[in-house]
C-alpha positions as CSV (number, residue, x, y, z in Angstrom):
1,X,94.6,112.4,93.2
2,X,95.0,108.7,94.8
3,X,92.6,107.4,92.5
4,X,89.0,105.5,92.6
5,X,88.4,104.5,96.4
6,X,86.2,101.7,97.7
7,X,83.0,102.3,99.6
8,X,81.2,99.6,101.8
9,X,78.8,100.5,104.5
10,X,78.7,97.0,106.4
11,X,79.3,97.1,110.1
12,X,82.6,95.4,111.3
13,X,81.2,92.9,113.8
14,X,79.8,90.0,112.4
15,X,81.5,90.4,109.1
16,X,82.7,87.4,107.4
17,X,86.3,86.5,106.9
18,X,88.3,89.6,104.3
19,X,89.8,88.4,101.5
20,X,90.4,91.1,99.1
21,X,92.3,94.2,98.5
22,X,88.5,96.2,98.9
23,X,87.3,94.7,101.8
24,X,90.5,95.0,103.7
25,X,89.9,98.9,103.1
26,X,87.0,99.2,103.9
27,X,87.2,97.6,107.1
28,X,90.5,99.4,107.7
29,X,88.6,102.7,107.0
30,X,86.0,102.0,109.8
31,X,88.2,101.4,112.2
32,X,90.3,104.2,111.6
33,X,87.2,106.9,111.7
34,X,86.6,104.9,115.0
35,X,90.1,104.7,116.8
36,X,92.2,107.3,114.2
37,X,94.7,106.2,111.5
38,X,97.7,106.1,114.1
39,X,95.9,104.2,117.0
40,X,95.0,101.5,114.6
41,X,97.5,98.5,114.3
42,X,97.7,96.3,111.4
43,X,96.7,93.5,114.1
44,X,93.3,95.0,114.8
45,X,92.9,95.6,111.1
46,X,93.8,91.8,110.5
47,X,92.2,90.9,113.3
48,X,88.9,92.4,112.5
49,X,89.2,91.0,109.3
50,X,89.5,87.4,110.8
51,X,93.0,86.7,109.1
52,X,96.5,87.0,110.3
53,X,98.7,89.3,109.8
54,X,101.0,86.9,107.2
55,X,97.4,87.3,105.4
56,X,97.6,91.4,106.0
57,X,100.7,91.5,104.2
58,X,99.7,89.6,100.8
59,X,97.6,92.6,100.2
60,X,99.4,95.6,101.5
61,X,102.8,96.1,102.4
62,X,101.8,98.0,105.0
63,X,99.3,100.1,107.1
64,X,99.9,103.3,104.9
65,X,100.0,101.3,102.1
66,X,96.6,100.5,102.4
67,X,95.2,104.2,102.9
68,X,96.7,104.3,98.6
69,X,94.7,101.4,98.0
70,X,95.8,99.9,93.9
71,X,97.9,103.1,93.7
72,X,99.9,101.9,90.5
73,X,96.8,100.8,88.9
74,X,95.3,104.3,89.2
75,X,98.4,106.1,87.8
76,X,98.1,103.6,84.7
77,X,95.2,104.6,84.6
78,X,96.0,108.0,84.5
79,X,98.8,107.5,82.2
80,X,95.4,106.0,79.8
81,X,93.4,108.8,80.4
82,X,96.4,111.5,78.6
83,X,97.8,109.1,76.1
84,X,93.5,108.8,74.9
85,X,93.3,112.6,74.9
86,X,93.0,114.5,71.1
87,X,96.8,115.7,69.9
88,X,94.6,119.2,68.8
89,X,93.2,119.5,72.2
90,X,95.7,122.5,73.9
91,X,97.7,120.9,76.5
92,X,96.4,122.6,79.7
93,X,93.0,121.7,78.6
94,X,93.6,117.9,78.1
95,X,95.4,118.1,81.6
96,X,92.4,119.8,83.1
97,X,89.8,116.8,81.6
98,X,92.3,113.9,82.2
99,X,92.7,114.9,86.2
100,X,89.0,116.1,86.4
101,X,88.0,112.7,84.9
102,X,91.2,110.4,87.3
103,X,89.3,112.5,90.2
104,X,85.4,111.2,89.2
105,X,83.9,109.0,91.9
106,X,79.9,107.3,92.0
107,X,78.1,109.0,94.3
108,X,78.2,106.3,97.0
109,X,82.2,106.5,97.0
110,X,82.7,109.7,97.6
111,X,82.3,109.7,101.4
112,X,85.1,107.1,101.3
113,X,87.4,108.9,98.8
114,X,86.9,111.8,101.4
115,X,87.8,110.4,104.2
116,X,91.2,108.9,102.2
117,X,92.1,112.3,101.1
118,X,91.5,113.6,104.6
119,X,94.1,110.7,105.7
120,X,96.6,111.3,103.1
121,X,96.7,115.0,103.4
122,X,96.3,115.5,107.1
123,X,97.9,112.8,109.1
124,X,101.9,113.7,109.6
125,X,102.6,110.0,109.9
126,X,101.7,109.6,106.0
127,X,102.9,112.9,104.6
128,X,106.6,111.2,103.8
129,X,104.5,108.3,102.1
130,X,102.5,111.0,100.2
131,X,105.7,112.7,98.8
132,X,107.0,109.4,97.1
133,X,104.0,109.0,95.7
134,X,102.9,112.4,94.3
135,X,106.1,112.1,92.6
136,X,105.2,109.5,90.6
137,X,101.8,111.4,90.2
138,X,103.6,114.4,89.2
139,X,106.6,112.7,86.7
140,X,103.1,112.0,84.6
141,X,102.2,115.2,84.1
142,X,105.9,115.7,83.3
143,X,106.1,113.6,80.4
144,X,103.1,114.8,78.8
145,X,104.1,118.1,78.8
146,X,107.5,117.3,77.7
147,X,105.4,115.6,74.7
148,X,103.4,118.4,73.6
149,X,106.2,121.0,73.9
150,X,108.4,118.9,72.1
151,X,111.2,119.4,75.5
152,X,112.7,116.9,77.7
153,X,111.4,115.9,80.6
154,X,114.5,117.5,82.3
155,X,113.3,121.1,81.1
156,X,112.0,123.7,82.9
157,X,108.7,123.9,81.4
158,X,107.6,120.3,81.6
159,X,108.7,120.0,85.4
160,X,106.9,122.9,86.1
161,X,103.3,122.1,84.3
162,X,103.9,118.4,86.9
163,X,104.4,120.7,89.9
164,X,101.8,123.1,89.4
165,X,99.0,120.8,88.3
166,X,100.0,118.9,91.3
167,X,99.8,121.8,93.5
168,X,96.4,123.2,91.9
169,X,94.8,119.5,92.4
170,X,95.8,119.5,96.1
171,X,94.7,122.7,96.6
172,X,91.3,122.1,95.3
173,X,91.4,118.8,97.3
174,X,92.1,121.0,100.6
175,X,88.8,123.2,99.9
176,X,86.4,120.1,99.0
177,X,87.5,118.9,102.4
178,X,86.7,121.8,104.2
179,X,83.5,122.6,102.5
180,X,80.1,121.3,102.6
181,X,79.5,117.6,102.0
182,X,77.9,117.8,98.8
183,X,81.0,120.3,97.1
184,X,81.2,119.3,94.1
185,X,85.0,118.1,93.4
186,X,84.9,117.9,89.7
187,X,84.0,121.7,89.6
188,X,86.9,122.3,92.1
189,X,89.5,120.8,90.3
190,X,88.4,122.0,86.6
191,X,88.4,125.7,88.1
192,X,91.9,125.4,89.7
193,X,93.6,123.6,87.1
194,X,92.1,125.6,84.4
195,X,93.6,128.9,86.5
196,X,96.9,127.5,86.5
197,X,96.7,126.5,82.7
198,X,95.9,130.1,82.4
199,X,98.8,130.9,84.0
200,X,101.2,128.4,82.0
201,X,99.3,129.3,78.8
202,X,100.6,133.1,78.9
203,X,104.3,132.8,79.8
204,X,106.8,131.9,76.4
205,X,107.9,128.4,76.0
206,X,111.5,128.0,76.9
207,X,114.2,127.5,74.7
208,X,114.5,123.8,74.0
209,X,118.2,124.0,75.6
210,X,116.9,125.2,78.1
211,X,117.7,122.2,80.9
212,X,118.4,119.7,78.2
213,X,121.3,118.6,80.1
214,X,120.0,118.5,83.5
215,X,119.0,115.4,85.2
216,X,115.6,114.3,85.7
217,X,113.4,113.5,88.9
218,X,114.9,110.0,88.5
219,X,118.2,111.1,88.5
220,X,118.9,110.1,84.6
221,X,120.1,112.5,82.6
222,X,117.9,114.7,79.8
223,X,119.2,115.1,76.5
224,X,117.6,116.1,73.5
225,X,114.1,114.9,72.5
């Protein structure tokens, strides 16, 4: 869902200066499973780092921004990942492999990616954050069913492939972080999306005027294809 994480294993004292976008998450990530996301300050984060805070900020607007890590370069991604997908593979089913692939982590990153998850969808402080961003998650999903079916984006049936892919995703994101270390997410996220494609699959596609007219997540009008 947030995209490839970073790992790192190095202890924070005696680390040299940070001076990327990685190491500025991992080290945030220590301290956070040490102290807890909201008892953590950007000035312990920078100062643990040994920059400033004017340094802080070149990377990451702010603390919560950091927890998203390159969060636009993983929806691009994303976006690369459906546009590459075969125009004869059935919609649900290029869904299911494009998420299940977005969501695919090496081994040694997926104690990291679990512990960003468990962030994003557990601290109350970030849950406003997440909501801006899963929208922009979810408009994705929204245009590439609109493509398939041939339907604005401001139809029925395209908004609701975004928001129920979205909500099978997080949903198989809320077992694999309750479940034993070595779930396997992949399997998780195949079996709840391909459920919901099951779902999607059986009911009739709407009637292209359906919506047409209605304006989109962004506020912009539809209008035919």
């Amino acid at each position: 869902m947030a995209g490839r994480g970073s790992g790192g294993r190095q202890a924070v004292m005696g680390r040299p200066k940070a001076t990327s976008r990685a190491a500025l998450e991992r080290l945030a990530f220590e301290l956070f499973a040490r102290k807890g996301f909201d008892e953590t300050t950007v000035d312990d984060i920078a100062g643990a780092a040994g920059i400033g805070r004017r340094t802080f900020f070149r990377y990451f607007q702010s603390k919560n921004d950091l927890v998203w890590g390159d969060f636009e370069g993983h929806l691009q991604r994303f976006r690369e990942l459906l546009a590459g997908t075969d125009p004869r593979t059935p919609m649900m089913t290029a869904l299911r492999g494009a998420v299940v692939e977005f969501n695919r982590f090496d081994p040694e990153d997926v104690p990291w990616h679990r512990q960003r998850m468990r962030l994003i969808l557990r601290v109350p402080t970030l849950q406003a954050d997440a909501t801006l961003r899963y929208a922009s998650w979810r408009r994705i999903v929204r245009d590439f069913a609109a493509e398939r079916s041939g339907l604005p984006p401001s139809a029925m049936f395209p908004r609701l492939a975004g928001y129920t892919v979205l909500a099978a995703a997080i949903a198989a994101y809320e077992h694999w972080l309750a479940a034993e270390p070595d779930t396997e997410l992949s399997a998780l996220l195949d079996e709840a999306i391909r459920r919901t494609g099951e779902g999607l699959a059986s009911a009739d596609l709407p009637d292209h005027r359906v919506g047409d007219e209605l304006p989109d997540e962004d506020g912009r009008g539809g209008g035919a294809p």
